[in-house]
mmCIF file as gemmi writes it, N, C-alpha and C atoms, coordinates in Angstrom:
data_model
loop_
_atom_site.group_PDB
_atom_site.id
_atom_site.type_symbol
_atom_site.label_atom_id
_atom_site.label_alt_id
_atom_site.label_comp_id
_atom_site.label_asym_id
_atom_site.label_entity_id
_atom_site.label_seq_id
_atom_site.pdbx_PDB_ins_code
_atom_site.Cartn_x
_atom_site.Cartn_y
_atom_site.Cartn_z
_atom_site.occupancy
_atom_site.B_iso_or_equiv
_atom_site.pdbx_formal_charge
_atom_site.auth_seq_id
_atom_site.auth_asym_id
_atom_site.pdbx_PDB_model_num
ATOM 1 N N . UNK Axp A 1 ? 109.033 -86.211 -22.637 1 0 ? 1 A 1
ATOM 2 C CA . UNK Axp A 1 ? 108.7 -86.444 -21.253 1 0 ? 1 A 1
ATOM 3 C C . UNK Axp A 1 ? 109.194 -85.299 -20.38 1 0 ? 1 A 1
ATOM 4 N N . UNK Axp A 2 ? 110.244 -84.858 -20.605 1 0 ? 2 A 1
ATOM 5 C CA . UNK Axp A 2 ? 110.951 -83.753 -20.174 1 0 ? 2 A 1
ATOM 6 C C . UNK Axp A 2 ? 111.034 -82.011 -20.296 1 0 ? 2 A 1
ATOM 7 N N . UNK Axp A 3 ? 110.913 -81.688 -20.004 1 0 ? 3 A 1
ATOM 8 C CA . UNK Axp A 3 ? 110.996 -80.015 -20.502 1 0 ? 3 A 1
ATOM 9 C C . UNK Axp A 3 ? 112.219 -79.829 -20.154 1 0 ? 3 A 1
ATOM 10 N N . UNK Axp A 4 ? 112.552 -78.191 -20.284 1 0 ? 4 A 1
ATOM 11 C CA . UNK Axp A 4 ? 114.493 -77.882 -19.775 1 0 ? 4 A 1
ATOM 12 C C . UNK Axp A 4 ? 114.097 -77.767 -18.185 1 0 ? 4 A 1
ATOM 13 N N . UNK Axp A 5 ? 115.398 -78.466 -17.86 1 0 ? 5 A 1
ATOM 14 C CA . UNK Axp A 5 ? 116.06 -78.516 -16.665 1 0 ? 5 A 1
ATOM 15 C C . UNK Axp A 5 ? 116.699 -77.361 -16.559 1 0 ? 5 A 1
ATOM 16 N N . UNK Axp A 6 ? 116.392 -76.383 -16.049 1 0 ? 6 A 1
ATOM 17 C CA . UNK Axp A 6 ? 117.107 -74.957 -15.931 1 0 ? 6 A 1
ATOM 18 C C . UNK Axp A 6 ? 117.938 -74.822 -14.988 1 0 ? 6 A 1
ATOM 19 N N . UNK Axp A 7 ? 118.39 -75.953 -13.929 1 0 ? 7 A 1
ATOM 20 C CA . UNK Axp A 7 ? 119.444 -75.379 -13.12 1 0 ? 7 A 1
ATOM 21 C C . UNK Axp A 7 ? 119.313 -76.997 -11.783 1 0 ? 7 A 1
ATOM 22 N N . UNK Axp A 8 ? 120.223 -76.682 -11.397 1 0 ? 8 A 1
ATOM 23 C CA . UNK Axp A 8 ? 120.505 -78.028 -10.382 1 0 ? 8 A 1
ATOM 24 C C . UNK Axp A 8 ? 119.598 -78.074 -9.394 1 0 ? 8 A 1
ATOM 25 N N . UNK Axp A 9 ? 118.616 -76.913 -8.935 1 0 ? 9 A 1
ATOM 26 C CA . UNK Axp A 9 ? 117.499 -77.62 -7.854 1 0 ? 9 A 1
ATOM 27 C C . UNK Axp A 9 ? 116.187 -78.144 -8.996 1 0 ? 9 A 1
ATOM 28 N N . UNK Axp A 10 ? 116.017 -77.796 -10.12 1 0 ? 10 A 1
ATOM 29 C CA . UNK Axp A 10 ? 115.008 -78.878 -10.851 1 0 ? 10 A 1
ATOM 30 C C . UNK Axp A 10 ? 116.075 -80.123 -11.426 1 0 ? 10 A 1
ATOM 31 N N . UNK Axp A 11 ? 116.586 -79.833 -11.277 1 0 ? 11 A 1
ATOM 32 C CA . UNK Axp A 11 ? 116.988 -81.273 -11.804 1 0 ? 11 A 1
ATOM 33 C C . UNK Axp A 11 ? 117.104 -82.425 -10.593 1 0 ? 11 A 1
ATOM 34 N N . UNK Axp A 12 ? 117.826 -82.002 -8.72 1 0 ? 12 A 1
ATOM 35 C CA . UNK Axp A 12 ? 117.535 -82.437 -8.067 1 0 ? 12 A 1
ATOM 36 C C . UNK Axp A 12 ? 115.907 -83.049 -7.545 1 0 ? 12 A 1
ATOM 37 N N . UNK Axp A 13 ? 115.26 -81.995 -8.334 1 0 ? 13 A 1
ATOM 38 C CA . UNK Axp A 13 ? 113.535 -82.611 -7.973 1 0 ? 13 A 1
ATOM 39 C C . UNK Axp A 13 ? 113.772 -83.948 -8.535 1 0 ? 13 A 1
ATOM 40 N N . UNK Axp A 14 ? 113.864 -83.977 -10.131 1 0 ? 14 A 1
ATOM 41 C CA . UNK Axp A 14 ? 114.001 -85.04 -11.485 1 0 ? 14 A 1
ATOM 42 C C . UNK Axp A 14 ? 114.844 -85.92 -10.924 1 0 ? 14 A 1
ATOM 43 N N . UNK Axp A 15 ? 115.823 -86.231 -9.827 1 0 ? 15 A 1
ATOM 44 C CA . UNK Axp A 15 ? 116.474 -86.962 -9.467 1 0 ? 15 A 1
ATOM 45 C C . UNK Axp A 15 ? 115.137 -87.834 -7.987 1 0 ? 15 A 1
ATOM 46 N N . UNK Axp A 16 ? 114.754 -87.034 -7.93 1 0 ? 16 A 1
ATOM 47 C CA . UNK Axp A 16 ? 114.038 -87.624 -6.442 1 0 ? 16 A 1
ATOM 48 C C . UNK Axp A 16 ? 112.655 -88.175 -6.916 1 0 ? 16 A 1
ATOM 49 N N . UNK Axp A 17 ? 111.97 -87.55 -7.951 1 0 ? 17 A 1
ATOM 50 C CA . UNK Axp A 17 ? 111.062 -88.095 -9.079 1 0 ? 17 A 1
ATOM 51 C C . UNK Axp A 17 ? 111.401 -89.541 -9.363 1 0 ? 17 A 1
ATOM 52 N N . UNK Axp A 18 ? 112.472 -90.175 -10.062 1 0 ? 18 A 1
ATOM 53 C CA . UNK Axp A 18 ? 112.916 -91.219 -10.434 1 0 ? 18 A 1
ATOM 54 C C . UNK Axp A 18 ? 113.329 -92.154 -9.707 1 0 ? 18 A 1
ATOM 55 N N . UNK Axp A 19 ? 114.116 -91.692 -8.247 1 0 ? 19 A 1
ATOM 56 C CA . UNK Axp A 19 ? 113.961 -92.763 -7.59 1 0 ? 19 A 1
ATOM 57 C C . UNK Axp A 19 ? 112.671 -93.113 -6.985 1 0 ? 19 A 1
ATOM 58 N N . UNK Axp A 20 ? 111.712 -92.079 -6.64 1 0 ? 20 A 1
ATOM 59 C CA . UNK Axp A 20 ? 109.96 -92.643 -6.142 1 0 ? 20 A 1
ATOM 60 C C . UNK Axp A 20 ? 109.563 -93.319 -7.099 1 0 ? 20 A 1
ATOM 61 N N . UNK Axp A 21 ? 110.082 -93.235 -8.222 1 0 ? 21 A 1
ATOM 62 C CA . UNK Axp A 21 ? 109.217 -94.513 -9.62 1 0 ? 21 A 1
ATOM 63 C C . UNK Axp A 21 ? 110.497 -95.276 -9.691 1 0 ? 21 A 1
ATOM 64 N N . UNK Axp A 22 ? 111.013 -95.743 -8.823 1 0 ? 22 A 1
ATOM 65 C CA . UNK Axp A 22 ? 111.954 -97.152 -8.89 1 0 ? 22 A 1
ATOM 66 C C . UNK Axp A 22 ? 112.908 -97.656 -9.572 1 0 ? 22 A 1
ATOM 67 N N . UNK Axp A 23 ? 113.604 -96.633 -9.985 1 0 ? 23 A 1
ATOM 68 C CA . UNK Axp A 23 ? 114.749 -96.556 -11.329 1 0 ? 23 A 1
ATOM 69 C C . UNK Axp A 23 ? 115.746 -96.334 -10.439 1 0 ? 23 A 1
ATOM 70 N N . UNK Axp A 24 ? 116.783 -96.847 -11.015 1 0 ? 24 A 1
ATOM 71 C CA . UNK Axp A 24 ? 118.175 -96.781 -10.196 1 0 ? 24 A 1
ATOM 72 C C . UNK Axp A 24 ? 118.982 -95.472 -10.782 1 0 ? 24 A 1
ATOM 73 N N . UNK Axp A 25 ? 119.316 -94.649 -10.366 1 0 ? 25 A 1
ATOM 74 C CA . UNK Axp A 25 ? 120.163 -93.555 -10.848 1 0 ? 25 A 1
ATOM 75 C C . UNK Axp A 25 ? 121.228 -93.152 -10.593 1 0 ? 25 A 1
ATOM 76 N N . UNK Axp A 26 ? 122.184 -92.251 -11.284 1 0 ? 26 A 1
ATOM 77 C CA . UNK Axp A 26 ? 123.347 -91.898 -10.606 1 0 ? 26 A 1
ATOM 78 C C . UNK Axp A 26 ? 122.651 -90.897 -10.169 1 0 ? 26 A 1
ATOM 79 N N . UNK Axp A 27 ? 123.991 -90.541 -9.151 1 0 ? 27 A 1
ATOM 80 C CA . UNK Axp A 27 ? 123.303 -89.489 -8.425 1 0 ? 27 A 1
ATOM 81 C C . UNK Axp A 27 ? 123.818 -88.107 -9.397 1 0 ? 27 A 1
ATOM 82 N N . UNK Axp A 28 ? 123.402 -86.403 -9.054 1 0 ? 28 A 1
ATOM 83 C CA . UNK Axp A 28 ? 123.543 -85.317 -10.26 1 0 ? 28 A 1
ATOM 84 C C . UNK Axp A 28 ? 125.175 -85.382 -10.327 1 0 ? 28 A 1
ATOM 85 N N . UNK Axp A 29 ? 125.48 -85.511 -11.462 1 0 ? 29 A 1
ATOM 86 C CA . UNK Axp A 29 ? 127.091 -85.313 -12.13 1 0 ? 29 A 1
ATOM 87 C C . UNK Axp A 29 ? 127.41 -83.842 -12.501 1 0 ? 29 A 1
ATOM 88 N N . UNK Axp A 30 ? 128.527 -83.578 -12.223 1 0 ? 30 A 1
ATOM 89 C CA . UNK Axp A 30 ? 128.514 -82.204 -12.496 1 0 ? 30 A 1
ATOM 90 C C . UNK Axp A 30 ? 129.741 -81.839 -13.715 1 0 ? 30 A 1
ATOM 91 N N . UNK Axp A 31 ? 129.229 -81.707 -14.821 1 0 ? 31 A 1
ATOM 92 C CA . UNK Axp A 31 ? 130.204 -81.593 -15.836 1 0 ? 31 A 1
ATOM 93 C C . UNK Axp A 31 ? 130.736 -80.292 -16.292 1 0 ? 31 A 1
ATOM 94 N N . UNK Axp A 32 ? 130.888 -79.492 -15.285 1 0 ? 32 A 1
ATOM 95 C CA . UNK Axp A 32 ? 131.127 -78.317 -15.736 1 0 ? 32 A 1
ATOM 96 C C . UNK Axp A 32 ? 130.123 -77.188 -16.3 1 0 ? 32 A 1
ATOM 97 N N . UNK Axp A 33 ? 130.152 -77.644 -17.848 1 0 ? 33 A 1
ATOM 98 C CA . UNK Axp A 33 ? 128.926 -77.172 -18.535 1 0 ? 33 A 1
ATOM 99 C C . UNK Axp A 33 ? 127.298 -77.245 -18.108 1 0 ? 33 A 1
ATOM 100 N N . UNK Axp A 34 ? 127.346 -77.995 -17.681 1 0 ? 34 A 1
ATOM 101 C CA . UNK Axp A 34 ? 126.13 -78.533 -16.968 1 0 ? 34 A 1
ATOM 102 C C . UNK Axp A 34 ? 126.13 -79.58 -15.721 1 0 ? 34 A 1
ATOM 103 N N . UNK Axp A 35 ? 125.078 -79.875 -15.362 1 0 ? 35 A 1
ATOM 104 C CA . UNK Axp A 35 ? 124.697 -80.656 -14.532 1 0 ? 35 A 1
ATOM 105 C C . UNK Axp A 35 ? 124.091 -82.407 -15.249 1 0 ? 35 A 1
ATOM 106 N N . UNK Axp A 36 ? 123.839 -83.29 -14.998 1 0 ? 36 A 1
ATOM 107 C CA . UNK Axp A 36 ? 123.452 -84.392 -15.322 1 0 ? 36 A 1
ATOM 108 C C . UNK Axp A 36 ? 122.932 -85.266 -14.519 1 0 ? 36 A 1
ATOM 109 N N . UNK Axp A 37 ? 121.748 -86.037 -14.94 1 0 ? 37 A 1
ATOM 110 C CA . UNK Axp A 37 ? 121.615 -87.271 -14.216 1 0 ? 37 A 1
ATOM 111 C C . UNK Axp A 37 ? 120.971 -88.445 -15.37 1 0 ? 37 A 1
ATOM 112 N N . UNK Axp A 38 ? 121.474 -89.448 -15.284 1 0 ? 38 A 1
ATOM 113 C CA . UNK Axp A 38 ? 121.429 -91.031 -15.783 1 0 ? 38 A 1
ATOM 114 C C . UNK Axp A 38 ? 120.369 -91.814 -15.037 1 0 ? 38 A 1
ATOM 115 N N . UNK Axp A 39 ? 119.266 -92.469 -15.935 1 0 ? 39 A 1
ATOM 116 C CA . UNK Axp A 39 ? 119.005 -93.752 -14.943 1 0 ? 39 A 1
ATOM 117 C C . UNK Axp A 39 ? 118.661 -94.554 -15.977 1 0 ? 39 A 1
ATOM 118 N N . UNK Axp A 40 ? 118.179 -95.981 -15.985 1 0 ? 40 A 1
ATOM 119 C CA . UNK Axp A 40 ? 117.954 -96.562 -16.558 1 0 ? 40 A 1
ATOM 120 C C . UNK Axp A 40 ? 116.567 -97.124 -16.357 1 0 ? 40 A 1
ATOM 121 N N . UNK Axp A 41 ? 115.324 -97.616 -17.23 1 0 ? 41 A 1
ATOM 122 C CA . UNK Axp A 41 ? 114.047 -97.89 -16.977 1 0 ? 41 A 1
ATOM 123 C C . UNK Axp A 41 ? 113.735 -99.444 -17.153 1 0 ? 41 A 1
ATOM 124 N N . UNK Axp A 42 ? 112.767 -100.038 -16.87 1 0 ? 42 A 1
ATOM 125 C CA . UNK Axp A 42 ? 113.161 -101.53 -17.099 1 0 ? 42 A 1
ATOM 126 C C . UNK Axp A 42 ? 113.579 -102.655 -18.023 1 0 ? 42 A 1
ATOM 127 N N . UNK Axp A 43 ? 113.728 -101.475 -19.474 1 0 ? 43 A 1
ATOM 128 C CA . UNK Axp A 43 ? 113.838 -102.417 -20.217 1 0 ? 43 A 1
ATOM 129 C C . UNK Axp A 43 ? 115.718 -102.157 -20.259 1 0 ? 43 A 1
ATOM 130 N N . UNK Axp A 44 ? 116.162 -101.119 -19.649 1 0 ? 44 A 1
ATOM 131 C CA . UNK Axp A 44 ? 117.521 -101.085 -19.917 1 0 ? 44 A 1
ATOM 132 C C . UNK Axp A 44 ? 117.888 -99.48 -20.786 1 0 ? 44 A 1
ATOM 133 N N . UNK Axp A 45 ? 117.038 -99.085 -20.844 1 0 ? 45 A 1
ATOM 134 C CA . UNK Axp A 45 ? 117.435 -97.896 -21.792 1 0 ? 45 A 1
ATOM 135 C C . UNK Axp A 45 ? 117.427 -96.649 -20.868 1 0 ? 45 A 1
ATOM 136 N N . UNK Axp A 46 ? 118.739 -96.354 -21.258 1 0 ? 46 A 1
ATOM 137 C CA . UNK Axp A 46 ? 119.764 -95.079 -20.596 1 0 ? 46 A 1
ATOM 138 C C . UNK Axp A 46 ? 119.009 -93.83 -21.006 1 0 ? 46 A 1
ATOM 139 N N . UNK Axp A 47 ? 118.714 -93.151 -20.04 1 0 ? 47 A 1
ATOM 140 C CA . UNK Axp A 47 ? 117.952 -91.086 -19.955 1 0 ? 47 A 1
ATOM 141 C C . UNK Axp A 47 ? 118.907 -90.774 -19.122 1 0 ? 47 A 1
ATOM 142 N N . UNK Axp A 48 ? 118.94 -89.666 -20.244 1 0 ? 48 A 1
ATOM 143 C CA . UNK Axp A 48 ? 119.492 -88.253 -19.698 1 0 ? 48 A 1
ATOM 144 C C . UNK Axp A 48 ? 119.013 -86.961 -19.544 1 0 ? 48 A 1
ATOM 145 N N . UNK Axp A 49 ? 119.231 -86.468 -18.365 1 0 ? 49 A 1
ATOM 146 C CA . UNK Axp A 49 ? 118.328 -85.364 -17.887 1 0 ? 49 A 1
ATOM 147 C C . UNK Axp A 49 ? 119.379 -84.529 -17.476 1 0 ? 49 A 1
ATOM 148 N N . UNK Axp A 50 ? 120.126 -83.197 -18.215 1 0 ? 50 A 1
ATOM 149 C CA . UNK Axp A 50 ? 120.732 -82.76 -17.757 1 0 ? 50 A 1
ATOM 150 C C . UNK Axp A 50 ? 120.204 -80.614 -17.992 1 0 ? 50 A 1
ATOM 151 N N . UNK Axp A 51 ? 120.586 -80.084 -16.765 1 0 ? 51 A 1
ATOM 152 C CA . UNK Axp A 51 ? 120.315 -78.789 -16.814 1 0 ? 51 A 1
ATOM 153 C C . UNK Axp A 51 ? 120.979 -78.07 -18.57 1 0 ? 51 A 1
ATOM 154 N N . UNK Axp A 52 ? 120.301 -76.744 -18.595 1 0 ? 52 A 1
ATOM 155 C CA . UNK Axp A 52 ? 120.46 -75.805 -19.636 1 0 ? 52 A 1
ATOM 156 C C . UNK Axp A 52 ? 121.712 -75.549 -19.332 1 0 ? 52 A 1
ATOM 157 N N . UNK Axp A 53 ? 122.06 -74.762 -18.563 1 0 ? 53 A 1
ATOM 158 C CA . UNK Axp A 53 ? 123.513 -74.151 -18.165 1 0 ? 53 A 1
ATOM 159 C C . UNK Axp A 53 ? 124.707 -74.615 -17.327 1 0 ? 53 A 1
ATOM 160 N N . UNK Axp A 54 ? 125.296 -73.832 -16.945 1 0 ? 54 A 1
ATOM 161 C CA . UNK Axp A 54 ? 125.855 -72.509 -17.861 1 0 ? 54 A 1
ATOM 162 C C . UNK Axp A 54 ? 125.941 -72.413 -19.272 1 0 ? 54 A 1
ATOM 163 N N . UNK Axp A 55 ? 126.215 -73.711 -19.846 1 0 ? 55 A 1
ATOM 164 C CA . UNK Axp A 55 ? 126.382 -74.189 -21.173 1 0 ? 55 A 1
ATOM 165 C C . UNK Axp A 55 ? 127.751 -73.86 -21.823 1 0 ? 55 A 1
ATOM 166 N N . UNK Axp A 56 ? 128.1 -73.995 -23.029 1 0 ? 56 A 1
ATOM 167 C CA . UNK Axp A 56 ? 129.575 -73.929 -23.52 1 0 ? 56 A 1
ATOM 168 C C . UNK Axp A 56 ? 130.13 -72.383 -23.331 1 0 ? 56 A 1
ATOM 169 N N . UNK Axp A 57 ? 129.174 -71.274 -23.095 1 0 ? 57 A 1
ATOM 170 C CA . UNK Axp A 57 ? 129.453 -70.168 -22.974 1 0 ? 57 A 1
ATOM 171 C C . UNK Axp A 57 ? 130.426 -69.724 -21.255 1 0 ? 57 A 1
ATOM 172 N N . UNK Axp A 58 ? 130.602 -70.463 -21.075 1 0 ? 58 A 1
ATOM 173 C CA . UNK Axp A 58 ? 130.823 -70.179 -19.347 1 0 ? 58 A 1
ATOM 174 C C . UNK Axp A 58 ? 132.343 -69.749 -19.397 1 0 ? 58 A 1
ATOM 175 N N . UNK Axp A 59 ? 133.093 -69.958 -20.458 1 0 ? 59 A 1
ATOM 176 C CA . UNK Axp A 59 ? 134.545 -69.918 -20.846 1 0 ? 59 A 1
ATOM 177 C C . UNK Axp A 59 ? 134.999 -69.58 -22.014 1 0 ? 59 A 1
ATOM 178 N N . UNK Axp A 60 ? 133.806 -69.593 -22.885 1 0 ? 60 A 1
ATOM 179 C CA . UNK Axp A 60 ? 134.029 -69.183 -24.661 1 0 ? 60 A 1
ATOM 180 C C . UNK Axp A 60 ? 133.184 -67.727 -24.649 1 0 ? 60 A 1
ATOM 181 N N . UNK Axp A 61 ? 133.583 -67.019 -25.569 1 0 ? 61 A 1
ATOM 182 C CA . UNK Axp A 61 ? 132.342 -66.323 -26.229 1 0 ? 61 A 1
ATOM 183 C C . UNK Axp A 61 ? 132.086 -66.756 -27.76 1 0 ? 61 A 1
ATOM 184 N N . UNK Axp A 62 ? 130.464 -66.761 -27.597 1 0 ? 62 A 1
ATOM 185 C CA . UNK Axp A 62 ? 129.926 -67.188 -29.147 1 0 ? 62 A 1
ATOM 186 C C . UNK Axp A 62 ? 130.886 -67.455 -29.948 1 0 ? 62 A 1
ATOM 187 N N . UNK Axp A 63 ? 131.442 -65.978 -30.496 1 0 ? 63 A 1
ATOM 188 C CA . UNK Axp A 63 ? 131.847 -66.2 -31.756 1 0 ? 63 A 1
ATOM 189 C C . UNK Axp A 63 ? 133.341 -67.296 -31.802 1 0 ? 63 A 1
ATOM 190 N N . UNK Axp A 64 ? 133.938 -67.868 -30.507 1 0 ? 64 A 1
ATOM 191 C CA . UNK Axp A 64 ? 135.005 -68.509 -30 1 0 ? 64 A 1
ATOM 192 C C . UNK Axp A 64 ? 134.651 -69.52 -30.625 1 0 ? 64 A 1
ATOM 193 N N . UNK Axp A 65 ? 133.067 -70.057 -30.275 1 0 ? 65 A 1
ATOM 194 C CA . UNK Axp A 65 ? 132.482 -71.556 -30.196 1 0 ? 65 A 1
ATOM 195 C C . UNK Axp A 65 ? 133.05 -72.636 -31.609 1 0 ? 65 A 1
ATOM 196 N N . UNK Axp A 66 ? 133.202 -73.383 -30.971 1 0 ? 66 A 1
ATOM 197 C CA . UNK Axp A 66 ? 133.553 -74.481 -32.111 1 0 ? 66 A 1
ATOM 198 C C . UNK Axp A 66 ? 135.292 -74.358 -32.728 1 0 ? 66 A 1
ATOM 199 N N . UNK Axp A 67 ? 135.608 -73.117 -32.652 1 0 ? 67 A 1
ATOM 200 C CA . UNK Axp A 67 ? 137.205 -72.802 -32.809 1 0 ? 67 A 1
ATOM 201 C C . UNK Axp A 67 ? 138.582 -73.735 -32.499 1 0 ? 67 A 1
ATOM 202 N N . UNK Axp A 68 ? 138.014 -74.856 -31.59 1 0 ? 68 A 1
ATOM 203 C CA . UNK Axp A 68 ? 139.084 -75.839 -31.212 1 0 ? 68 A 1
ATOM 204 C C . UNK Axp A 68 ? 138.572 -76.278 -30.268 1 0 ? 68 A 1
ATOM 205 N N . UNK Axp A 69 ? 138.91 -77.585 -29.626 1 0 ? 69 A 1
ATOM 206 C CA . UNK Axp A 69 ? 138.181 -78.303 -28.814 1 0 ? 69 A 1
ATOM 207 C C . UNK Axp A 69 ? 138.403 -77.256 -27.493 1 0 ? 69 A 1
ATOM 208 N N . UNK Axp A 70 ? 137.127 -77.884 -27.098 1 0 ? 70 A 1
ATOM 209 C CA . UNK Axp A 70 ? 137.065 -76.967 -25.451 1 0 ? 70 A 1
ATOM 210 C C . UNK Axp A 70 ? 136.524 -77.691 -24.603 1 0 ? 70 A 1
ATOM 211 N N . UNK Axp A 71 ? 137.38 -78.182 -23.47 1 0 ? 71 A 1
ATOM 212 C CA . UNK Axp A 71 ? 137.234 -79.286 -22.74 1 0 ? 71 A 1
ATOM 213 C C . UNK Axp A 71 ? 136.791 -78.328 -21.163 1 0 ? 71 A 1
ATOM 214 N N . UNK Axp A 72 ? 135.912 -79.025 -20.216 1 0 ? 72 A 1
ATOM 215 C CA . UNK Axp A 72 ? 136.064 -78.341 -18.858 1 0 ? 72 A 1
ATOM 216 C C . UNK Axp A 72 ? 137.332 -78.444 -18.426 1 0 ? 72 A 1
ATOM 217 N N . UNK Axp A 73 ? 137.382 -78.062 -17.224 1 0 ? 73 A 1
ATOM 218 C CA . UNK Axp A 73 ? 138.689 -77.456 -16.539 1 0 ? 73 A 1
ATOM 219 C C . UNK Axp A 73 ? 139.347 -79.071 -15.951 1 0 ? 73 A 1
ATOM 220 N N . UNK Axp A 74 ? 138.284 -79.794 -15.738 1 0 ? 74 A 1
ATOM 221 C CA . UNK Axp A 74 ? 138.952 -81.027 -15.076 1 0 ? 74 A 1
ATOM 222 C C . UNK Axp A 74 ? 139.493 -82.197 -16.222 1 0 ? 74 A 1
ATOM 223 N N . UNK Axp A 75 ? 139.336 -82.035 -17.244 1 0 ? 75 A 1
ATOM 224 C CA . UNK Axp A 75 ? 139.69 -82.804 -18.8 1 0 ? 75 A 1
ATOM 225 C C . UNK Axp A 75 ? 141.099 -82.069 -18.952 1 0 ? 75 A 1
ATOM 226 N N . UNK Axp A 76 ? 141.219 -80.858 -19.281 1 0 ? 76 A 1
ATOM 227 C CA . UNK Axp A 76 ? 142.27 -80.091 -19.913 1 0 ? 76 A 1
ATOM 228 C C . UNK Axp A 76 ? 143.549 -80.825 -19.571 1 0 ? 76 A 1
ATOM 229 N N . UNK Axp A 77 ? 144.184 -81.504 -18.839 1 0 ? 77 A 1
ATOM 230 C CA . UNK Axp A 77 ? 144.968 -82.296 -18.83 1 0 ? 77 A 1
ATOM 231 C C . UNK Axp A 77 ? 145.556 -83.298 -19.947 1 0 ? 77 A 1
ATOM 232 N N . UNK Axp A 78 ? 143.968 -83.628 -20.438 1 0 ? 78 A 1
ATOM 233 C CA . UNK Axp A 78 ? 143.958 -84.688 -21.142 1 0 ? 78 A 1
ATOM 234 C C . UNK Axp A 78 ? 144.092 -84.622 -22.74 1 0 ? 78 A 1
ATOM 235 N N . UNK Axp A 79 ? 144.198 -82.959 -22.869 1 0 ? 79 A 1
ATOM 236 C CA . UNK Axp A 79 ? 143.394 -82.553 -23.806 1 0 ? 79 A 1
ATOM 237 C C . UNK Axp A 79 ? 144.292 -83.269 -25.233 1 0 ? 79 A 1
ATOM 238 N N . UNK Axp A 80 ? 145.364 -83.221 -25.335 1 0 ? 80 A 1
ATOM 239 C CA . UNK Axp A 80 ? 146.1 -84.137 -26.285 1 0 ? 80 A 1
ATOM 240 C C . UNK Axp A 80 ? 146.107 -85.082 -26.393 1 0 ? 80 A 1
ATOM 241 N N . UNK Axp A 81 ? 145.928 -86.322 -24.981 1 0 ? 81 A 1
ATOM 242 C CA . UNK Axp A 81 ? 145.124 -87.654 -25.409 1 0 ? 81 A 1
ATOM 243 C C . UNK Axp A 81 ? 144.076 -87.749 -25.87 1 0 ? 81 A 1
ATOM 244 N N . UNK Axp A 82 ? 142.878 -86.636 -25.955 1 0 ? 82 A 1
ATOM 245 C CA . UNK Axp A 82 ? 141.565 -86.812 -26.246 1 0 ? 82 A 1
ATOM 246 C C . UNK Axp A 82 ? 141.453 -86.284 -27.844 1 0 ? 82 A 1
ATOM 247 N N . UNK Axp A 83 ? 142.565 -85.49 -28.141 1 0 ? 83 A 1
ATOM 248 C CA . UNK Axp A 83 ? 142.447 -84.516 -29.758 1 0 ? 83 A 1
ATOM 249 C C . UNK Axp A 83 ? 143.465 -85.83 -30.154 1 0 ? 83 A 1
ATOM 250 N N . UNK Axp A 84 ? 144.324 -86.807 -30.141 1 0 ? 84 A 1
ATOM 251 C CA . UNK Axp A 84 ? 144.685 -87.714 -30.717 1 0 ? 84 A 1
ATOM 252 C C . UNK Axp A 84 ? 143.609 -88.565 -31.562 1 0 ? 84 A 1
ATOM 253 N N . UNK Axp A 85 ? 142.595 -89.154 -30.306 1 0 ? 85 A 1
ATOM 254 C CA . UNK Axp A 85 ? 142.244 -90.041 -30.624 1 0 ? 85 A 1
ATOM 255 C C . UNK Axp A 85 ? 140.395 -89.498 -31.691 1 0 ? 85 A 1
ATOM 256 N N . UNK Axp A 86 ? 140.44 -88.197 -31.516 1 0 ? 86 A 1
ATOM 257 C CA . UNK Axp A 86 ? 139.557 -87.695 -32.753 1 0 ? 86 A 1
ATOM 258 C C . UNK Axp A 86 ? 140.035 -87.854 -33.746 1 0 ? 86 A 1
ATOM 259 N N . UNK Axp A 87 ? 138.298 -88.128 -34.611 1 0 ? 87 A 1
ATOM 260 C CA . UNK Axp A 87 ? 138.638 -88.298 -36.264 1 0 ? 87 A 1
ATOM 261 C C . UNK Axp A 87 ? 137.784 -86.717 -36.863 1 0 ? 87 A 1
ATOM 262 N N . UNK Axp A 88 ? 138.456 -86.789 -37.815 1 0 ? 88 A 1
ATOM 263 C CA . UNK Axp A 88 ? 137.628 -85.309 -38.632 1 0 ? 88 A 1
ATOM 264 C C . UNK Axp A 88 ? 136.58 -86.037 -39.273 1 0 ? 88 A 1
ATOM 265 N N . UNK Axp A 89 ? 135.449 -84.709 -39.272 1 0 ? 89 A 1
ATOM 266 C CA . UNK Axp A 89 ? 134.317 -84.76 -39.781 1 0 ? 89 A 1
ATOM 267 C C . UNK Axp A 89 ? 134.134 -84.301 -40.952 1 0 ? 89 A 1
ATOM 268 N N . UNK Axp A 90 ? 134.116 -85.135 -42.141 1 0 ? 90 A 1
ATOM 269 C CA . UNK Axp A 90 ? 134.075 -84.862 -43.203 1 0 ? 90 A 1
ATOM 270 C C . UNK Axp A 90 ? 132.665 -83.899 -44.034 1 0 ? 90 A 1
């Protein structure tokens, strides 16, 4: 249904789209890495529509990626309650 969301004024369209077709939404979330928006359709099932970028690169380079968890700037606090409660991927 979707193509990429390349940046927070298409995704603001995709937000104003969904409420004219009568879906309740959050409004755009901003996760650092990206942008986001949630709504739900009538039967109950959760979409997500969130922009391409910046993406995990905004603080890593490539070859960094995957090297240890990498949380946005507003998590990092947490970051030892959140690497506790991970399990490894076998």
């Amino acid at each position: 249904m979707f193509d990429d969301v390349l940046n927070g004024e298409e995704l603001s369209f995709w937000e104003k789209v969904v409420k004219d077709c009568g879906f309740q939404s959050t409004s755009v979330v901003d996760c650092f890495y990206f942008q986001i928006l949630y709504f739900r359709d009538s039967n109950g099932i959760l979409f997500e529509i969130a922009t391409d970028g910046p993406g995990f690169t905004a603080d890593l380079t490539v070859e960094e990626l995957g090297g240890k968890l990498d949380l946005p700037p507003f998590l990092e606090a947490r970051c030892a309650e959140i690497e506790a409660k991970l399990k490894p991927l076998d």
